[in-house]
TORPA-4810 file (N, C-alpha, C, O; in nm, 3 decimals):
<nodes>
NODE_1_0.083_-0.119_0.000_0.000_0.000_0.000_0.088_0.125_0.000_0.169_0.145_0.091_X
NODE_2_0.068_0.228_-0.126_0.136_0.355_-0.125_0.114_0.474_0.015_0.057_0.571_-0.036_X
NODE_3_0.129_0.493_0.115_0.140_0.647_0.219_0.098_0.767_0.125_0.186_0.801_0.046_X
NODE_4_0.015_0.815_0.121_-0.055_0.933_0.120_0.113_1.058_0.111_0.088_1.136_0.018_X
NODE_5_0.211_1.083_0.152_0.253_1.177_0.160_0.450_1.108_0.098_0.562_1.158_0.112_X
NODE_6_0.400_0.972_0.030_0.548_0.937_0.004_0.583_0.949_-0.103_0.490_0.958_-0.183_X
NODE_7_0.717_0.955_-0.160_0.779_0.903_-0.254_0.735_0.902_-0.399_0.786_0.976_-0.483_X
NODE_8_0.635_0.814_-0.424_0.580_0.730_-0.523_0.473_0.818_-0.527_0.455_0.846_-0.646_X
NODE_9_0.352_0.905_-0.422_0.322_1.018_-0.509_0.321_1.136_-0.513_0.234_1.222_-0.494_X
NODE_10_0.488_1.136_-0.553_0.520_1.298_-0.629_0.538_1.346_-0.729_0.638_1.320_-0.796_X
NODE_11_0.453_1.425_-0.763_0.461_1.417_-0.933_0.662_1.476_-0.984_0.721_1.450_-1.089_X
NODE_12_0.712_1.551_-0.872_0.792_1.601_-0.943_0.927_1.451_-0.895_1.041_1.440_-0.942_X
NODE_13_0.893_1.404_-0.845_0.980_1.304_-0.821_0.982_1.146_-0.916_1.072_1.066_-0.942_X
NODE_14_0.796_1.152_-0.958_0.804_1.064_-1.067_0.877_1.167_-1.201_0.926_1.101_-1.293_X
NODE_15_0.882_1.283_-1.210_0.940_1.308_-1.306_1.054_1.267_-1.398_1.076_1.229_-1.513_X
NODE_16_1.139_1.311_-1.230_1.271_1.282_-1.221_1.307_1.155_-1.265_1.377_1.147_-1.366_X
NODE_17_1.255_1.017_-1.183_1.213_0.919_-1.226_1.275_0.882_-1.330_1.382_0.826_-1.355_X
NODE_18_1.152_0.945_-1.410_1.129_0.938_-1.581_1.213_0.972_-1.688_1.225_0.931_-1.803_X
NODE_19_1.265_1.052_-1.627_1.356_1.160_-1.685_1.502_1.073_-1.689_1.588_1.085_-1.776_X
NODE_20_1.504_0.999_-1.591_1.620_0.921_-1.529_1.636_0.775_-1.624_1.737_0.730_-1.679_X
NODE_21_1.539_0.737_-1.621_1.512_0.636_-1.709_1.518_0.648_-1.870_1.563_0.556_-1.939_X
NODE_22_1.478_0.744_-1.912_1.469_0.824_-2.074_1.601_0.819_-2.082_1.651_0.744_-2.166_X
NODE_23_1.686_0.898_-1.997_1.794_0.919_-2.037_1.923_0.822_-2.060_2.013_0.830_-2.144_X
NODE_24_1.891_0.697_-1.926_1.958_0.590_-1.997_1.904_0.521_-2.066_1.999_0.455_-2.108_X
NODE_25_1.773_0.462_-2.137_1.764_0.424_-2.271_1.790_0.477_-2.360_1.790_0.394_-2.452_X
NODE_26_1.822_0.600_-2.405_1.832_0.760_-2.528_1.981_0.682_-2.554_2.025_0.645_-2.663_X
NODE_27_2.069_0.662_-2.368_2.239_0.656_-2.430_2.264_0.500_-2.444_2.374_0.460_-2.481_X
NODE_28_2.157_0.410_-2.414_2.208_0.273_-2.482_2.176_0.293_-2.635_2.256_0.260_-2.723_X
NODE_29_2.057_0.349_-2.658_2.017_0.340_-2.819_2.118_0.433_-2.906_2.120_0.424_-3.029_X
NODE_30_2.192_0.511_-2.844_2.318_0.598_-2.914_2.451_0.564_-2.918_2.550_0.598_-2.982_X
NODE_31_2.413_0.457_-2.794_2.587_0.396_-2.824_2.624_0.354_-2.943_2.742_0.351_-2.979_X
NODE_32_2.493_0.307_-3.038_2.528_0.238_-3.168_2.641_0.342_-3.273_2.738_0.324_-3.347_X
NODE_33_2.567_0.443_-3.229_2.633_0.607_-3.314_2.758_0.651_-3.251_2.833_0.718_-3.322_X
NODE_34_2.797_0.622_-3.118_2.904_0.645_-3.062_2.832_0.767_-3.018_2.917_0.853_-2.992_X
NODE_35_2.725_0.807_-3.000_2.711_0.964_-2.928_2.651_0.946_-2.819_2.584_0.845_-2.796_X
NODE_36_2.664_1.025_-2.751_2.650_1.083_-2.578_2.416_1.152_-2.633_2.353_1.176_-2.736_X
NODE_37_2.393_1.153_-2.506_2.299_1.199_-2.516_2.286_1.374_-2.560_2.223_1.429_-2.650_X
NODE_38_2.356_1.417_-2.475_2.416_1.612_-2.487_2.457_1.606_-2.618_2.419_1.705_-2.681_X
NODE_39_2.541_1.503_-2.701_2.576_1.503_-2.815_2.478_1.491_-2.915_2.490_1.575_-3.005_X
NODE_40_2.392_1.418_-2.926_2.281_1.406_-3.006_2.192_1.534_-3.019_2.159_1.596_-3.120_X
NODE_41_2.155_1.562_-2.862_2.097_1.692_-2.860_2.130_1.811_-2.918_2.035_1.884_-2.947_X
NODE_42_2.251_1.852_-2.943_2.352_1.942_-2.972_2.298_1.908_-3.159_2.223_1.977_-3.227_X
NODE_43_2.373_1.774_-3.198_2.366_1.772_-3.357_2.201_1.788_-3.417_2.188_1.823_-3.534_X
NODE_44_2.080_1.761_-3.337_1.943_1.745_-3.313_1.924_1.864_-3.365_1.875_1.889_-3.475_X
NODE_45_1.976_1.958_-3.262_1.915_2.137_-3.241_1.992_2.200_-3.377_1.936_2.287_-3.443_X
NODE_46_2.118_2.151_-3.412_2.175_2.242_-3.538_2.085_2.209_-3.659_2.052_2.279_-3.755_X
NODE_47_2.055_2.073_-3.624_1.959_2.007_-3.768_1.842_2.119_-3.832_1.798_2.148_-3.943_X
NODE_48_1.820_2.167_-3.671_1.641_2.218_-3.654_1.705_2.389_-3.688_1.640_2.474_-3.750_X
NODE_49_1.815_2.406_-3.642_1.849_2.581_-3.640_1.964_2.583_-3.638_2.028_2.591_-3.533_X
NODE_50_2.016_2.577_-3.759_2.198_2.618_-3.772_2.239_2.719_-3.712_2.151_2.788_-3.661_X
NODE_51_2.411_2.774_-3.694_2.394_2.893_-3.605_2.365_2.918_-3.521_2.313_3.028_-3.501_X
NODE_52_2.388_2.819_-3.416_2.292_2.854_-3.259_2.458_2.880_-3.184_2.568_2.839_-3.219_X
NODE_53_2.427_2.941_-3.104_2.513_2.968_-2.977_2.595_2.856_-2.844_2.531_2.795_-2.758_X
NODE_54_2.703_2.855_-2.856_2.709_2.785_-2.713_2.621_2.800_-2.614_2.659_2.710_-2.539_X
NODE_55_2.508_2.861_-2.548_2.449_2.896_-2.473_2.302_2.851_-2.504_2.250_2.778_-2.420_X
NODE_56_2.231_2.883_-2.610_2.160_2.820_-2.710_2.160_2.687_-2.695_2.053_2.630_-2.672_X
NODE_57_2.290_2.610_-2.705_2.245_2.461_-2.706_2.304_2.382_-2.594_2.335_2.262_-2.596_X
NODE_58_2.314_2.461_-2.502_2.357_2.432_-2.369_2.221_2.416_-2.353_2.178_2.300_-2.345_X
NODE_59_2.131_2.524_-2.345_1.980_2.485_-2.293_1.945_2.363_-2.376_1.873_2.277_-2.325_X
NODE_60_1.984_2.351_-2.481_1.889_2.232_-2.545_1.896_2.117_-2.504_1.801_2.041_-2.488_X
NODE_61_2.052_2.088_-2.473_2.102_1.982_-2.428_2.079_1.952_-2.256_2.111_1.848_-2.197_X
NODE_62_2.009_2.085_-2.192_1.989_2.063_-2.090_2.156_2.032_-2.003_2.169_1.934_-1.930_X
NODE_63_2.274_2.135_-2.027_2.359_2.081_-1.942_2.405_2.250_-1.948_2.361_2.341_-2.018_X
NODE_64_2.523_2.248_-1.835_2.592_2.415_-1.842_2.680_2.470_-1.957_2.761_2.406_-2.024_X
NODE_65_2.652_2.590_-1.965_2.731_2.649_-2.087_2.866_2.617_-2.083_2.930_2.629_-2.187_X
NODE_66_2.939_2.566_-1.951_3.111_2.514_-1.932_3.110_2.348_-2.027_3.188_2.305_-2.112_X
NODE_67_2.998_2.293_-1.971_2.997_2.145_-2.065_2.963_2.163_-2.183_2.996_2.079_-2.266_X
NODE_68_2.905_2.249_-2.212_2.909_2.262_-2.353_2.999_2.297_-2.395_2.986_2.281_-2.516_X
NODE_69_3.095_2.341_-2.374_3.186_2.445_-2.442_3.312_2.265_-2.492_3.383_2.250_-2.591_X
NODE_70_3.291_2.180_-2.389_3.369_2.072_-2.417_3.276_1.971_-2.525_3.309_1.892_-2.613_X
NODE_71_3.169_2.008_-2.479_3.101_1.891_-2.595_3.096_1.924_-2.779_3.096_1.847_-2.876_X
NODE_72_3.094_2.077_-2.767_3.116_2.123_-2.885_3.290_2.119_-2.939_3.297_2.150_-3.058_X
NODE_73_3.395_2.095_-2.890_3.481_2.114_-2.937_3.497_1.941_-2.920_3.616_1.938_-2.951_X
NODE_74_3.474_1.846_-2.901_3.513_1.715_-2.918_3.450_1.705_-3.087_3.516_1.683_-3.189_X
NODE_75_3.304_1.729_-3.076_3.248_1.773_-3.196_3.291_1.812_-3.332_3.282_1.769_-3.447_X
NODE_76_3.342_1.916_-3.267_3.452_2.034_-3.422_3.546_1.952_-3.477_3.575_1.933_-3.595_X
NODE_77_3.613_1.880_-3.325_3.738_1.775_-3.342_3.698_1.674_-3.455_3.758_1.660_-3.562_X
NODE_78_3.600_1.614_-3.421_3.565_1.499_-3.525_3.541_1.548_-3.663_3.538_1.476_-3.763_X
NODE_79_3.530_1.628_-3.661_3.449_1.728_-3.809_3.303_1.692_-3.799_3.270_1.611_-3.886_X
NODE_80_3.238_1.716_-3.745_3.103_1.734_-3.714_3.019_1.843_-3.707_2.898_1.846_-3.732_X
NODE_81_3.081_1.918_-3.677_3.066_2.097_-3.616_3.170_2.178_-3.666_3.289_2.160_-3.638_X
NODE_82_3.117_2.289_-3.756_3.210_2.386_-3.705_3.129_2.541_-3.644_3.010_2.573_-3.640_X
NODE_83_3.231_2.600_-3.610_3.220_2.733_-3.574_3.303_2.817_-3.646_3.416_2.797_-3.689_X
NODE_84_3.179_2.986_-3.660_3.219_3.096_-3.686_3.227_3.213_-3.584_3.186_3.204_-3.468_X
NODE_85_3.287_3.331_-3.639_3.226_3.432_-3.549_3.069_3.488_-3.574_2.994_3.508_-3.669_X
NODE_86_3.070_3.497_-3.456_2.900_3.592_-3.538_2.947_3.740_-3.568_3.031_3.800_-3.501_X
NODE_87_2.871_3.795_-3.695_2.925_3.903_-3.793_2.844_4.023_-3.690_2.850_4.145_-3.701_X
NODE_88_2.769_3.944_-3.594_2.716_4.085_-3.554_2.740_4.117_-3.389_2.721_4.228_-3.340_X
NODE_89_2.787_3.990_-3.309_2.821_4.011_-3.163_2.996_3.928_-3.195_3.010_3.806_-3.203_X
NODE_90_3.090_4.012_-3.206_3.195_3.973_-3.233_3.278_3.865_-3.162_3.363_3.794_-3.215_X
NODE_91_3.228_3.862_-2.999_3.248_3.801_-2.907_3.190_3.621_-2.940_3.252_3.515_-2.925_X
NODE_92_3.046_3.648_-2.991_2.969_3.511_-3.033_3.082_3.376_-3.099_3.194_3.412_-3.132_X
NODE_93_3.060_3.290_-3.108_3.061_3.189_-3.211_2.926_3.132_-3.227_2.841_3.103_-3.143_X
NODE_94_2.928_3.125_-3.352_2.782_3.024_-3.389_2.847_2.883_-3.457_2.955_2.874_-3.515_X
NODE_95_2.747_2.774_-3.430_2.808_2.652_-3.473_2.657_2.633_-3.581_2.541_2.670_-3.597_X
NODE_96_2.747_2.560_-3.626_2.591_2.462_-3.739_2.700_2.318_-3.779_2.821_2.318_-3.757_X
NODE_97_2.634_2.217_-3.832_2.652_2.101_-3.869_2.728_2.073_-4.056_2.681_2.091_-4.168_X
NODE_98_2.852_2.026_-4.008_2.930_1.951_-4.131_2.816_1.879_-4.194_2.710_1.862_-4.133_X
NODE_99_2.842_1.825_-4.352_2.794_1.728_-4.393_2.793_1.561_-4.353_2.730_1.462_-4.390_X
NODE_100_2.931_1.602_-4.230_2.912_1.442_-4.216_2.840_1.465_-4.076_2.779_1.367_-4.032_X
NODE_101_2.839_1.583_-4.001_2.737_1.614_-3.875_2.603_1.599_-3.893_2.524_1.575_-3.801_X
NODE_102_2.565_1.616_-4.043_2.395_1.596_-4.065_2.347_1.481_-4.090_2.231_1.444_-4.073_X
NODE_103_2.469_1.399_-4.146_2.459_1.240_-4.145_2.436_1.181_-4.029_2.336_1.111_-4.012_X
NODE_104_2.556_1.209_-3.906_2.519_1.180_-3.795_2.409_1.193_-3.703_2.354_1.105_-3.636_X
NODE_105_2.381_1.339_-3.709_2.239_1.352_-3.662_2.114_1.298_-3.704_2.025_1.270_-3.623_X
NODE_106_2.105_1.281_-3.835_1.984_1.141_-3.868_2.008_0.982_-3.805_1.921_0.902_-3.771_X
NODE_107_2.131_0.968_-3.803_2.162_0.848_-3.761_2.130_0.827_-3.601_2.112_0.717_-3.550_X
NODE_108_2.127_0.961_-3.526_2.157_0.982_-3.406_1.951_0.970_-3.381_1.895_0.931_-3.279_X
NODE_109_1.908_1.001_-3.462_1.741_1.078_-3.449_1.702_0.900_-3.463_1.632_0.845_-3.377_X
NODE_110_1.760_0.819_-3.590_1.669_0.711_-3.640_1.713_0.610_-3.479_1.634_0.525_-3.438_X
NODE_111_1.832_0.635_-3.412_1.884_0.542_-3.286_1.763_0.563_-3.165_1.753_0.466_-3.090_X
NODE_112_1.674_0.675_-3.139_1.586_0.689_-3.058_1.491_0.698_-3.102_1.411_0.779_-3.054_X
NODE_113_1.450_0.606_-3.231_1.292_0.637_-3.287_1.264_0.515_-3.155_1.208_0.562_-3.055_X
NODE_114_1.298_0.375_-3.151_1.205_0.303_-3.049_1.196_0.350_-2.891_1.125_0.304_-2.802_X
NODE_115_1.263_0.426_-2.888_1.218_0.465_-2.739_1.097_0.585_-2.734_1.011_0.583_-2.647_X
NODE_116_1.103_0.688_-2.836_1.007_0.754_-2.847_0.915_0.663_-2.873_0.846_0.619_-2.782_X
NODE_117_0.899_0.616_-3.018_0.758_0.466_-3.019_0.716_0.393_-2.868_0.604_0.353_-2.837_X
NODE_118_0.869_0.389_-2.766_0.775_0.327_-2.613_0.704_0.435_-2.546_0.611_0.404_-2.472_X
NODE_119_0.735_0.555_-2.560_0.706_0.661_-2.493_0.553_0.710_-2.576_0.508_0.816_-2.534_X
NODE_120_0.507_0.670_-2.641_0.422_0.710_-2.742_0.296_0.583_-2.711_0.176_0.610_-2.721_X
NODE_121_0.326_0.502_-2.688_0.244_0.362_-2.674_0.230_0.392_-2.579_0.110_0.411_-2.599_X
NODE_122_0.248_0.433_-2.425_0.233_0.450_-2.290_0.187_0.528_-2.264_0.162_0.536_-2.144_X
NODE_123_0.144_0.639_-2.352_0.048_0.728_-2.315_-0.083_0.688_-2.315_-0.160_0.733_-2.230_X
NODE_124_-0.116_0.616_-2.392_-0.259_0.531_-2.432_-0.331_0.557_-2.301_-0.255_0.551_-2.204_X
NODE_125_-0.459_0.584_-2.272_-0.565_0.616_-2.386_-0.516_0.799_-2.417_-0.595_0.858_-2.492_X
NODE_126_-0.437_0.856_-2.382_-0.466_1.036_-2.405_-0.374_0.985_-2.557_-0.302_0.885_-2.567_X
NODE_127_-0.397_1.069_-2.644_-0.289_1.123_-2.778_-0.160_1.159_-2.722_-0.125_1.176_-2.605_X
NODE_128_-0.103_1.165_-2.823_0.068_1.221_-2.813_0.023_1.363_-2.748_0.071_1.412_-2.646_X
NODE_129_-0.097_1.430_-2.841_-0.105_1.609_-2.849_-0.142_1.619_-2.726_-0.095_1.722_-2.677_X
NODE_130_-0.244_1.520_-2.604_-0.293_1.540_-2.518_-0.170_1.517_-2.412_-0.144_1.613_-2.339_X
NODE_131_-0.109_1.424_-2.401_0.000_1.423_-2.341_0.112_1.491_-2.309_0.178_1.489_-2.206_X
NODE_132_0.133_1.590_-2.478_0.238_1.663_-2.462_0.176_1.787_-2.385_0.237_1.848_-2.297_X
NODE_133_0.042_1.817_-2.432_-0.020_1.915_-2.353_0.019_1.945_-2.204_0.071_2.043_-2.151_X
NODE_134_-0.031_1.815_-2.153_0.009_1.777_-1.965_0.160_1.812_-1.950_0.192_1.907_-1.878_X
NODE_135_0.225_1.760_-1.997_0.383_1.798_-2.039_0.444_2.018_-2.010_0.529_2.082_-1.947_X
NODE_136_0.320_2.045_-2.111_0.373_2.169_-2.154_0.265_2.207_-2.027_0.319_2.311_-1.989_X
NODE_137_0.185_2.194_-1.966_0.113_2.275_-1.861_0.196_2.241_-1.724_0.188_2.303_-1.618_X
NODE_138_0.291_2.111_-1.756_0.414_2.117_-1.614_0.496_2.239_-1.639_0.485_2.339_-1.569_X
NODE_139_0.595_2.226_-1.765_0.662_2.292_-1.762_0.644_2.453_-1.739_0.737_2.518_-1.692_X
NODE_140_0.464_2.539_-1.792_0.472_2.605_-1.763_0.436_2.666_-1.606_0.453_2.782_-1.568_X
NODE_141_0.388_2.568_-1.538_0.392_2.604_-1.369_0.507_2.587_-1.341_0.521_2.637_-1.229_X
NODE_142_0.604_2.545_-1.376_0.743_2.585_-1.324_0.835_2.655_-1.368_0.953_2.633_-1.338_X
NODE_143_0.788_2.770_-1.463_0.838_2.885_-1.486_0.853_3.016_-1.387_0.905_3.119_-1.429_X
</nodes>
């Protein structure tokens, strides 16, 4: 029997949970690609918006602008990424994705189609749209 005030029901603790769990299935299904989860995320977000900022895809990746600054240059290293200056904040670099970075990033997207497909089946009976809804009405009470 679950206690009224434990553990098991907190929503922000099943989050975590969840969140915990996503994240090591995301990096078994990427090991195939050799990429890190922050890494995928990173080649993901240039796919969607070339030119983004160290800071930019620090949020995407959900980690600090210092880890990013290493995840993007392992990146560059491989030829995956490069960076420019930005022509208009001189200080900036913007990154976007090599041709063999856009390869990777499909490869990286098709490595977590079955975990999204589990994440998609488990919502049953609400829709994806209804689900993501609940999703986006967390995130915005914790703004």
């Amino acid at each position: 029997m679950i206690k009224q005030g434990s553990l098991e029901r907190s929503l922000g603790y099943n989050l975590k949970r969840t969140q915990h769990r996503l994240r090591r299935r995301m990096d078994e299904a990427l090991k195939s690609c050799g990429l890190s989860t922050a890494q995928n995320a990173v080649l993901a977000a240039l796919m969607a918006q070339p030119d983004m900022t160290n800071a930019d895809l620090a949020n995407a990746a959900f980690i600090t602008p210092q880890s990013m600054q290493s995840v993007l240059a392992g990146l560059e290293t491989a030829g995956y990424v490069v960076r420019r200056q930005d022509d208009h904040h001189k200080r900036r670099q913007l990154a976007r994705l090599t041709p063999s970075g856009e390869e990777l990033a499909l490869q990286g997207r098709a490595a977590i189609v079955q975990v999204e497909e589990a994440l998609a089946k488990a919502v049953a009976p609400l829709s994806e749209d209804e689900a993501l809804a609940l999703l986006y009405r967390f995130q915005k009470a914790l703004d």
